[in-house]
Backbone as CSV, one residue per row, in Angstrom:
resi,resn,N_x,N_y,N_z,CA_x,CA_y,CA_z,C_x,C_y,C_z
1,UNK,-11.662,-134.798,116.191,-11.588,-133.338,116.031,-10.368,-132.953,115.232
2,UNK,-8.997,-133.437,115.416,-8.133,-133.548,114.630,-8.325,-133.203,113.386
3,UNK,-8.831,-134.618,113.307,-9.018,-135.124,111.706,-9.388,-134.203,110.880
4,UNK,-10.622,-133.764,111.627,-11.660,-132.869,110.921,-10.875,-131.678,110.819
5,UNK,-9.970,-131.244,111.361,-9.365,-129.888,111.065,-8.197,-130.119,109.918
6,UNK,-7.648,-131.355,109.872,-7.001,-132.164,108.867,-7.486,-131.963,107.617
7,UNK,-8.431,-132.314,107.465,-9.763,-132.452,106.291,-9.677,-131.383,106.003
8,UNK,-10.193,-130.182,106.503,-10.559,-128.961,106.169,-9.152,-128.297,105.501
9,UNK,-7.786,-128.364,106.263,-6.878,-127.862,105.595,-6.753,-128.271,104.366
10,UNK,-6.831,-129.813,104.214,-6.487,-130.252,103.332,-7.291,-129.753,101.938
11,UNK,-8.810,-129.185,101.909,-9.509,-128.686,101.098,-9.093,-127.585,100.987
12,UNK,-9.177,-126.889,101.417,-8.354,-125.283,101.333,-7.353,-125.419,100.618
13,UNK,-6.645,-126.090,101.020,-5.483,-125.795,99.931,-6.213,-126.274,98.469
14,UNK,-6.216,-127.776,98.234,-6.797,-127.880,96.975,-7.403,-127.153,96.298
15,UNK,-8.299,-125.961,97.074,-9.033,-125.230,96.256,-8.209,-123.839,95.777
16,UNK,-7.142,-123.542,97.016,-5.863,-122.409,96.582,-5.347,-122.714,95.387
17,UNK,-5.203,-124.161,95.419,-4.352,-124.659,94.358,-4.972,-124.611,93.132
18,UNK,-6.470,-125.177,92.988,-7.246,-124.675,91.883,-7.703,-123.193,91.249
19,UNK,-7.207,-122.298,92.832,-7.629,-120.842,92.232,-6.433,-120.380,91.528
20,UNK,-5.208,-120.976,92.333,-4.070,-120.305,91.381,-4.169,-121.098,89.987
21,UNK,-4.261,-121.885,90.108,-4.031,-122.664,88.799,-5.010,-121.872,87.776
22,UNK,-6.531,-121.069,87.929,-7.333,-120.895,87.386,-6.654,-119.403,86.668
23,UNK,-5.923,-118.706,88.168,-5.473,-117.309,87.750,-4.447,-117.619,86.395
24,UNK,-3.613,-118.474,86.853,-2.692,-118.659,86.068,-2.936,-118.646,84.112
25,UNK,-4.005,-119.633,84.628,-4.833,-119.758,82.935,-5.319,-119.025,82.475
26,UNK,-5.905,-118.113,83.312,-6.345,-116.532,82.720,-5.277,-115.463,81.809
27,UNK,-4.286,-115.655,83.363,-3.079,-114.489,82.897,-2.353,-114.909,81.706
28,UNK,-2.412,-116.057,81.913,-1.905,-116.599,80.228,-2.844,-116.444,78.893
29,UNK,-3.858,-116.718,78.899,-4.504,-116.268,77.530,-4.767,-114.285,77.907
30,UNK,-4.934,-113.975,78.379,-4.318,-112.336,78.628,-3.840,-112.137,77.548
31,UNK,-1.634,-113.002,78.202,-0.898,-112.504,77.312,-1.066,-112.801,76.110
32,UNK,-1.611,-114.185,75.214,-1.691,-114.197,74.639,-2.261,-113.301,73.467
33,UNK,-3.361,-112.877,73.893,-4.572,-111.983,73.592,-3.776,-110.730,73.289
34,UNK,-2.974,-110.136,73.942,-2.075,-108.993,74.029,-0.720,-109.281,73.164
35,UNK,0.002,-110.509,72.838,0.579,-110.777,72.544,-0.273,-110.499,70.642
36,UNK,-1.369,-110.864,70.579,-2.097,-111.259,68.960,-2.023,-109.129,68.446
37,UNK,-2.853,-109.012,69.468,-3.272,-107.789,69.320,-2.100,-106.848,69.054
38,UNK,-0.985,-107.012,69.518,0.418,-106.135,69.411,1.014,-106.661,68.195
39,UNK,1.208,-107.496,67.735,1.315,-108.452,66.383,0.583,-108.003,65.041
40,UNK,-0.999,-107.743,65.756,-1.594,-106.798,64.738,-1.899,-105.571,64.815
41,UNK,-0.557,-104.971,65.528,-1.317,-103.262,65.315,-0.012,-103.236,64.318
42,UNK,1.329,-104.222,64.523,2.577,-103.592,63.733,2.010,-104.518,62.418
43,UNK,1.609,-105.178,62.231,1.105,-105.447,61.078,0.618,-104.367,60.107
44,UNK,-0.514,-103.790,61.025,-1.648,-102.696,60.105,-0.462,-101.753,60.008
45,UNK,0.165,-101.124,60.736,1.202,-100.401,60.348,2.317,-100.338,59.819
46,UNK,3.099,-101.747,59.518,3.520,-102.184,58.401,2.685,-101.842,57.196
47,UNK,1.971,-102.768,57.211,0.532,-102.225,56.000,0.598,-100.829,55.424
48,UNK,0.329,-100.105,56.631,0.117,-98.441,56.465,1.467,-97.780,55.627
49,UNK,2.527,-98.184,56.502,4.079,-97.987,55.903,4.000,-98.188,54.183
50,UNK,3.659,-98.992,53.810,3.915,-99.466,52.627,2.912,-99.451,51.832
51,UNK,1.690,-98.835,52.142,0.969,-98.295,51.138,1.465,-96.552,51.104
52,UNK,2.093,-96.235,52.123,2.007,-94.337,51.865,3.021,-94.057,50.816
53,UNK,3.594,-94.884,50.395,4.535,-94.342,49.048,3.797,-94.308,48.016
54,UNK,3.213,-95.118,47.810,2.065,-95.117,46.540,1.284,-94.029,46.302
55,UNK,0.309,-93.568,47.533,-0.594,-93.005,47.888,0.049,-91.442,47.368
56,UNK,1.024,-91.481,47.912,2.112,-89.625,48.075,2.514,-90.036,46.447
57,UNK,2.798,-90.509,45.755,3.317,-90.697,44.316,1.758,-90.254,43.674
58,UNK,0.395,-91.037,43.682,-0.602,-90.867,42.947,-0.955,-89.357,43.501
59,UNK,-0.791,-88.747,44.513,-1.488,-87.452,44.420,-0.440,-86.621,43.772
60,UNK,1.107,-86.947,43.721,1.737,-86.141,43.259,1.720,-86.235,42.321
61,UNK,0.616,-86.964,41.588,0.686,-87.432,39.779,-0.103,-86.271,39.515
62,UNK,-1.274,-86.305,40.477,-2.763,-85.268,40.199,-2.049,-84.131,40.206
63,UNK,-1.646,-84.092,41.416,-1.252,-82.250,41.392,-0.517,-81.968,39.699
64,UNK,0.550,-83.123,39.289,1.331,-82.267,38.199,0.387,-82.546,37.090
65,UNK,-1.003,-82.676,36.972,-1.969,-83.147,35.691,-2.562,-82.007,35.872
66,UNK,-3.043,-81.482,37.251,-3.818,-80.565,37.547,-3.063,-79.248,37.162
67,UNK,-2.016,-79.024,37.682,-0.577,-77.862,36.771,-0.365,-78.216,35.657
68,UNK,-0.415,-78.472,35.122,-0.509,-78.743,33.415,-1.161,-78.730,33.086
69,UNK,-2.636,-78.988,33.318,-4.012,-77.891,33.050,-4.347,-77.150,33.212
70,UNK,-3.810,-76.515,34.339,-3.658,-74.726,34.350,-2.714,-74.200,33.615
71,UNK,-1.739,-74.413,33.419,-0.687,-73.912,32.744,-1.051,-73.685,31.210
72,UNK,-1.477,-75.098,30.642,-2.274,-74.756,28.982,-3.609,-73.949,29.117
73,UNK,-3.925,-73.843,29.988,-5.405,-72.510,30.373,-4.822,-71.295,30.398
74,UNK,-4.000,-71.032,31.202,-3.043,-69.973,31.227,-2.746,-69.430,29.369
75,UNK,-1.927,-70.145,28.944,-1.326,-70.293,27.761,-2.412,-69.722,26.599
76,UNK,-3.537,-70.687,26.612,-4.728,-70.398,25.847,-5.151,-68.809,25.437
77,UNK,-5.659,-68.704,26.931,-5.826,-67.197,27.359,-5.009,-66.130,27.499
78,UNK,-3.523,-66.309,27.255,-3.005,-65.461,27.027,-2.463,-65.293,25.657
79,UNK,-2.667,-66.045,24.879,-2.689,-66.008,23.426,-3.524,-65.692,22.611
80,UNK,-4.864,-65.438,23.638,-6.035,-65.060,22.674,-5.961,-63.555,23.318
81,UNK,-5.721,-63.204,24.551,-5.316,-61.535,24.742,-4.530,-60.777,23.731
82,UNK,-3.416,-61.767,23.421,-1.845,-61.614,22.476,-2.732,-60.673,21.236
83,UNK,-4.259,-61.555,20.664,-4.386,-61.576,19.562,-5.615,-60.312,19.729
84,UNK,-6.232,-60.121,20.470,-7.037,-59.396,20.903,-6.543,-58.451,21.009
85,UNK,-5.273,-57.789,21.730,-4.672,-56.411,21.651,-4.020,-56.250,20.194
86,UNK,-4.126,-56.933,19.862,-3.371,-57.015,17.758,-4.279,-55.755,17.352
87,UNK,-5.512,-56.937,17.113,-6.716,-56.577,16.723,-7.100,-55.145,16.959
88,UNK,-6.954,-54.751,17.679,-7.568,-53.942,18.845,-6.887,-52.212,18.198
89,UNK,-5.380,-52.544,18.246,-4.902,-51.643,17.679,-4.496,-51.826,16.134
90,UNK,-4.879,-52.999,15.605,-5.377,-52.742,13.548,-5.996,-51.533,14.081
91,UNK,-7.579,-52.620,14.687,-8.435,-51.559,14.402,-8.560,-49.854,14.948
92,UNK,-7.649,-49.634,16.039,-7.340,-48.337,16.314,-7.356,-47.588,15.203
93,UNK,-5.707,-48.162,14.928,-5.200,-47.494,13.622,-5.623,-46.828,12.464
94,UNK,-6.938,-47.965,12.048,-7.545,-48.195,10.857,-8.715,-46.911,11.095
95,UNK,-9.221,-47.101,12.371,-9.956,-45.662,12.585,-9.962,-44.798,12.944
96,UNK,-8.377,-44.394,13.078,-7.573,-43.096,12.703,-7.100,-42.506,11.631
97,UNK,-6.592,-43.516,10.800,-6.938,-42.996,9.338,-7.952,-42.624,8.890
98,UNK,-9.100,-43.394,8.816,-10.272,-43.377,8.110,-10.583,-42.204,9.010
99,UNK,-10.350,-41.720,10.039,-10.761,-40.074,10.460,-10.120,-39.168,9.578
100,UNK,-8.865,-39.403,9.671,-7.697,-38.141,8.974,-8.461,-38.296,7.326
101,UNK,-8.850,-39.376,6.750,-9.202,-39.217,5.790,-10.390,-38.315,5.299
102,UNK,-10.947,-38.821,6.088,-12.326,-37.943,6.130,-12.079,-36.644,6.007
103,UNK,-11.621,-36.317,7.222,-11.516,-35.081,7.135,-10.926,-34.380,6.474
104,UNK,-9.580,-34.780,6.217,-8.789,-34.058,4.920,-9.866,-33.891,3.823
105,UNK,-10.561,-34.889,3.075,-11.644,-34.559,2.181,-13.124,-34.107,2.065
106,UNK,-13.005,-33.601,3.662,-14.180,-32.722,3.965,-13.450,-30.770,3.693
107,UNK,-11.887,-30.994,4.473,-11.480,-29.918,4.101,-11.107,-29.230,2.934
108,UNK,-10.576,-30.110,1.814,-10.720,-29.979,0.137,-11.758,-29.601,-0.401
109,UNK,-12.916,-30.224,-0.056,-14.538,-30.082,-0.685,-14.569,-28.664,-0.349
110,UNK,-14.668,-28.258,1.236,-15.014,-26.699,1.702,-14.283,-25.549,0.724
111,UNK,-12.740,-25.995,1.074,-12.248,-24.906,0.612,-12.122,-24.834,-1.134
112,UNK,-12.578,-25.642,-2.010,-12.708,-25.722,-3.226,-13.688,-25.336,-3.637
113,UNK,-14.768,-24.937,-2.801,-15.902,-23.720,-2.906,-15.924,-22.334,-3.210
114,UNK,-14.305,-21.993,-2.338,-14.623,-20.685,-1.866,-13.101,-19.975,-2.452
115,UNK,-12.560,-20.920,-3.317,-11.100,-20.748,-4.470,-11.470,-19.984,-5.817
116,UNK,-12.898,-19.644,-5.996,-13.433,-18.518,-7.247,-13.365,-17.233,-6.742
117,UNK,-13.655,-17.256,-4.713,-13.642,-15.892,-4.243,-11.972,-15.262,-4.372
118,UNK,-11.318,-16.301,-3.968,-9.817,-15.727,-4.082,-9.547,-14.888,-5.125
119,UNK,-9.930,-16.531,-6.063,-9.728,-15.801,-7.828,-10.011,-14.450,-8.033
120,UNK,-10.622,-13.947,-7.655,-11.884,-12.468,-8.410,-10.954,-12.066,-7.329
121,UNK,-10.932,-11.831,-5.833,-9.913,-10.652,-5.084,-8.461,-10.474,-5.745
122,UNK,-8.121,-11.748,-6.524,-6.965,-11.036,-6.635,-6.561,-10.387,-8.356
123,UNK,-7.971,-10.374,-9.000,-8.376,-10.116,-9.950,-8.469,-8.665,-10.057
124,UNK,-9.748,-8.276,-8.468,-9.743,-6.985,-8.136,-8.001,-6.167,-7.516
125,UNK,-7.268,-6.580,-7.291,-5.975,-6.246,-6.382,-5.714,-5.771,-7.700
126,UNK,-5.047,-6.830,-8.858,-4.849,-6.399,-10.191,-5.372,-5.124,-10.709
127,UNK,-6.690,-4.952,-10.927,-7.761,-4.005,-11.331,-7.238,-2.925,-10.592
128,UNK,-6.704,-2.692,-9.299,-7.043,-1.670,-8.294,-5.286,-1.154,-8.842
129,UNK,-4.486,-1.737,-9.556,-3.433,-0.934,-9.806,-3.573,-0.496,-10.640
130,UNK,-4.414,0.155,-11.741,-4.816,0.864,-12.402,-5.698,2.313,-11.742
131,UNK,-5.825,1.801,-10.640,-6.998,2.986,-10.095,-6.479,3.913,-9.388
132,UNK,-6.603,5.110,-9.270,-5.730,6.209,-8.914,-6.159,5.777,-7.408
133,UNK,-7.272,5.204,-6.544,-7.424,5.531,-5.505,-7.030,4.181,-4.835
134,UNK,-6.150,4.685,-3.766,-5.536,3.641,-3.446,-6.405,2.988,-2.007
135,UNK,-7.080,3.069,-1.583,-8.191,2.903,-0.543,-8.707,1.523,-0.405
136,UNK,-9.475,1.202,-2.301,-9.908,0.035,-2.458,-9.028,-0.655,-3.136
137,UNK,-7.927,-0.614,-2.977,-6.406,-1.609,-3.540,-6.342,-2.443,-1.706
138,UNK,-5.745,-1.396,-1.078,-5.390,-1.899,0.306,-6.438,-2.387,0.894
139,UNK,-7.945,-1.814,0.734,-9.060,-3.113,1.093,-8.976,-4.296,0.563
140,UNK,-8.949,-4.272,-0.629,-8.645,-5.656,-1.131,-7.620,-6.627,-1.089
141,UNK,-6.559,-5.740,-0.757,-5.014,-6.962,-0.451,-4.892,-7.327,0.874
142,UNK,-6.070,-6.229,1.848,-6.172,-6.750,3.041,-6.765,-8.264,3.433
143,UNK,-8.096,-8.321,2.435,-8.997,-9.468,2.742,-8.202,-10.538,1.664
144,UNK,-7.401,-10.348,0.853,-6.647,-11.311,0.370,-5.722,-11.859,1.026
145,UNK,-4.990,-10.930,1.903,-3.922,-11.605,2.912,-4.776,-12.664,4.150
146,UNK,-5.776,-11.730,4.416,-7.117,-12.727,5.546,-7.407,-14.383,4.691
147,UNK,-7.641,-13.852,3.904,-7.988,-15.445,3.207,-6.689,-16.336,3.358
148,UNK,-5.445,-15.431,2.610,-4.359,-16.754,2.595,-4.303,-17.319,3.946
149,UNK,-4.193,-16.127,5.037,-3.654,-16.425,6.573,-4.737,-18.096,6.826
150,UNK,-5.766,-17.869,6.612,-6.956,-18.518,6.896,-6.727,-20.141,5.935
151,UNK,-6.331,-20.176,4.671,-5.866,-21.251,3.993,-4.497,-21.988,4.885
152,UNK,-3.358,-20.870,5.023,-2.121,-21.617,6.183,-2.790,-22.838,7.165
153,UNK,-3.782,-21.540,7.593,-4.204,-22.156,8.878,-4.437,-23.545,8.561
154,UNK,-5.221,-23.977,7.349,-5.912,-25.193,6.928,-4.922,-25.909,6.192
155,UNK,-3.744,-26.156,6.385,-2.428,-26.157,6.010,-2.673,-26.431,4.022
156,UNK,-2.982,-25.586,3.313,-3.456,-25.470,2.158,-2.193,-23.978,1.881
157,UNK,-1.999,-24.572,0.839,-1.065,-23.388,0.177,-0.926,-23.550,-1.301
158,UNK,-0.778,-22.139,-1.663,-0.646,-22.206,-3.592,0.158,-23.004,-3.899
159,UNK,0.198,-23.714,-5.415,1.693,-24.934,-5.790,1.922,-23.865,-6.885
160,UNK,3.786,-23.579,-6.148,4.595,-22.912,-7.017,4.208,-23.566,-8.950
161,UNK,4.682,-22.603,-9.723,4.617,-22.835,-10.925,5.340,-22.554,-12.006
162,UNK,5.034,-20.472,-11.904,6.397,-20.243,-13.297,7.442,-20.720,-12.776
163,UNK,8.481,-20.864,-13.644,10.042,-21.158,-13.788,9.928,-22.496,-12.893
164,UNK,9.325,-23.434,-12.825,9.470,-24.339,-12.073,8.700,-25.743,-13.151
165,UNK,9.667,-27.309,-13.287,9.731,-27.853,-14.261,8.178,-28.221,-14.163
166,UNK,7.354,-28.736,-15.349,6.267,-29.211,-15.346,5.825,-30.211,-14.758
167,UNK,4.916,-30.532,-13.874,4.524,-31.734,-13.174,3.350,-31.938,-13.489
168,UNK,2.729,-33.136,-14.039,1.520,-33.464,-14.480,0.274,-33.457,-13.333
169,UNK,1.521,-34.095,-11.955,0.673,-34.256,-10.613,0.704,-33.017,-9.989
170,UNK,0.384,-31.768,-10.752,0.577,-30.593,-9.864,-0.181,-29.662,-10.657
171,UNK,0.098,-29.602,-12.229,-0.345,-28.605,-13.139,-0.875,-29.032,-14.006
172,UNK,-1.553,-28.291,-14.780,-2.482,-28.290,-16.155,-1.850,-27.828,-17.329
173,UNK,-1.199,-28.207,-18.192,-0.916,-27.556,-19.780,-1.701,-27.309,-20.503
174,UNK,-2.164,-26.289,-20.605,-3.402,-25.443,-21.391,-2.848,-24.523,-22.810
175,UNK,-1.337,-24.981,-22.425,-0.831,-23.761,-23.633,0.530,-24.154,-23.712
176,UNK,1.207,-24.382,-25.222,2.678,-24.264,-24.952,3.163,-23.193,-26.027
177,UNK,4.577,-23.127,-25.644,4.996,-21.601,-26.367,6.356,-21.808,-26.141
178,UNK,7.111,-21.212,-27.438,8.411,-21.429,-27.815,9.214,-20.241,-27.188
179,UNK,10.178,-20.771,-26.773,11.075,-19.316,-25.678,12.114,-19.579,-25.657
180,UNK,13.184,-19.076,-25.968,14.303,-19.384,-26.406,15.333,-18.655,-24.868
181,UNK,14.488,-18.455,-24.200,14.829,-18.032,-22.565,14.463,-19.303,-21.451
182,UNK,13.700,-19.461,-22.009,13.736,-21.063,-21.096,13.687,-22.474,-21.426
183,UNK,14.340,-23.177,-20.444,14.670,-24.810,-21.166,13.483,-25.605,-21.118
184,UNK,12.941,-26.635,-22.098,11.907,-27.369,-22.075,11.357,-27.844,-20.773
185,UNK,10.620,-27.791,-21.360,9.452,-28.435,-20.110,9.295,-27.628,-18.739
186,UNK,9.071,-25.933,-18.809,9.560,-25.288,-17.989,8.193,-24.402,-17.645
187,UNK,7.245,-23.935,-16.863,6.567,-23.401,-16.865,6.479,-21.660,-16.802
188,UNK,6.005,-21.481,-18.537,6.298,-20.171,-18.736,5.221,-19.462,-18.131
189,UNK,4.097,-19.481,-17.955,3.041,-18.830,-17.071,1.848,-19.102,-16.602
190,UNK,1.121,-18.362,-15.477,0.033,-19.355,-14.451,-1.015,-18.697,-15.232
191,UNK,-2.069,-19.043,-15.433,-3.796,-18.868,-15.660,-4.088,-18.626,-14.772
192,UNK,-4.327,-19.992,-13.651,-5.119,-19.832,-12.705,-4.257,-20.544,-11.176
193,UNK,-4.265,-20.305,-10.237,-3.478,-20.312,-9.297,-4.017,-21.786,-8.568
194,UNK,-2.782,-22.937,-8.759,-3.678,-24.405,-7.968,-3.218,-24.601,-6.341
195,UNK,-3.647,-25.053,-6.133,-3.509,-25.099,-4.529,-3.897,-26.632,-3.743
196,UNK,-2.542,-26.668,-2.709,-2.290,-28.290,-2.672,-2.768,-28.215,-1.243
197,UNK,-3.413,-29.093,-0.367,-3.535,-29.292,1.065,-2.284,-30.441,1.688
198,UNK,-1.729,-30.190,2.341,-0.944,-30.823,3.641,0.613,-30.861,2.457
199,UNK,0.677,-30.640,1.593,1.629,-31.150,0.209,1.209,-32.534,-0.049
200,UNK,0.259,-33.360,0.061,-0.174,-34.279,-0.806,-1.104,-34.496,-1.681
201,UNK,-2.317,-33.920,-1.095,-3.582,-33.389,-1.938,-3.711,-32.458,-2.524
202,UNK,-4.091,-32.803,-3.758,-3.823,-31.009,-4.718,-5.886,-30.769,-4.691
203,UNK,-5.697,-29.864,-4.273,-7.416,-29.590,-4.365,-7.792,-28.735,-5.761
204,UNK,-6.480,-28.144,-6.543,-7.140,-27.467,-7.914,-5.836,-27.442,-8.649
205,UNK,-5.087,-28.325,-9.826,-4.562,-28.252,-10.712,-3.817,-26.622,-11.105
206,UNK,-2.909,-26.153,-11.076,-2.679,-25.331,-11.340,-2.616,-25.146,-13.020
207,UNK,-3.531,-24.035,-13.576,-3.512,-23.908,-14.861,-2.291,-23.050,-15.477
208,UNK,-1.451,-23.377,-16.310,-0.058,-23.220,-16.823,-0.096,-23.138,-18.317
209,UNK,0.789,-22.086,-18.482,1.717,-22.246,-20.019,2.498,-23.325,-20.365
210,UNK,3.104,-23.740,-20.555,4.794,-24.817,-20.775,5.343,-24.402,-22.178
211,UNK,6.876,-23.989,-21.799,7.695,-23.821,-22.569,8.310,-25.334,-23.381
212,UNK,8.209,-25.374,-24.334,9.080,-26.511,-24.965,10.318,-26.311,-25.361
C-alpha cells in the first residue's frame, strides 16, 4: 500500500514537472513572438519616419507648381482686361467724336440754308432807313436780333472783317482797291456777311474788298 502511494506521488510530480516545463515553453515563444512583433512595429515606423520628409517635400513641390499656375492665369487675365479697358475707351472716345462730328456738320448744313433769310432782313433793315415809317424798320431789326439770338444759341457767329487783316481761312477777295488810309492786306469792305460755328468751322466765307 505504501508503495503504491509512492508510485502515485512519484507520477504527479513528473507530470507537474512536464506541465511546468510545457508552460514554460509556451511563455517563452510568447515572448518571443512579442519580442518579433515590437521589433516590427518600430521598424514600420522607422520606415514611416523616413519616408514623411519626402512625401511633405513632393506635395510642397505641387502646391508651389499649382501657385505658379494660378499666378500666370491670374497674370494672363489681367493683361487681357489691361487691354480690353484700352480698347474700350479708344473706342469710347472715337464715338464721341464721330458724334460731335456729326453733329457739328448737321448744324452747318441747317443753318447754311437759312443764311439768304438773314441776308434779305438785313437788306430790308437797310431799305427801312429810307422809309419814313418807322414800324416796319423795328419789325425787322426785331426778327433780325431773334435770328442772331437763335445763331448764339448754336454757338455760330458773324467773322469780323472790315479793318481786320485778310485771312484766306476766313474771307473771300472779290475786289481789291487802293487806299492810301489803310495798310495792305487790310479789309476795306464786306459784300456779304460769313459766319463761323464754334470758331473753327466757317460755314460761309465772308465776301470782302482788300486794300493793297
Amino acid at each position: 500500500m505504501q508503495k503504491a502511494n509512492d508510485a502515485g506521488k512519484t507520477e504527479k510530480n513528473m507530470m507537474d514537472k512536464e506541465t511546468k516545463a510545457s508552460e514554460e515553453i509556451l511563455q517563452s515563444i510568447d515572448e518571443t513572438d512579442n519580442t518579433e512583433t515590437g521589433n516590427g512595429n518600430v521598424t514600420n515606423e522607422n520606415t514611416d519616419s523616413d519616408d514623411r520628409p519626402d512625401k511633405e517635400k513632393n506635395e510642397a513641390e505641387e502646391l508651389r507648381e499649382k501657385l505658379k499656375k494660378k499666378e500666370e492665369e491670374y497674370n494672363a487675365l489681367f493683361d487681357r482686361m489691361q487691354r480690353l479697358a484700352a480698347e474700350y475707351d479708344n473706342f469710347r472716345k472715337r464715338t464721341q467724336k464721330e458724334k460731335e462730328r456729326i453733329y457739328d456738320d448737321a448744324v452747318c448744313d441747317v443753318v447754311s440754308k437759312f443764311l439768304a433769310v438773314i441776308d434779305n432782313l438785313e437788306r430790308a433793315v437797310q431799305a427801312s432807313d429810307m422809309d419814313e415809317s418807322s414800324g416796319l424798320k423795328e419789325g425787322v431789326n426785331l426778327v433780325c436780333r431773334q435770328t442772331m439770338e437763335v445763331l448764339e444759341k448754336l454757338n455760330i457767329k458773324p467773322i469780323e472783317a472790315v479793318g481786320k487783316p485778310f485771312d484766306p481761312e476766313l474771307h473771300n477777295a472779290v475786289m481789291h482797291v487802293e487806299d492810301e488810309n489803310l495798310d495792305d492786306n487790310i479789309v476795306a469792305e464786306e459784300f456779304q456777311k460769313g459766319y463761323i460755328y464754334k470758331d473753327e468751322i466757317v460755314i460761309r466765307h465772308s465776301m470782302v474788298k482788300v486794300a493793297n
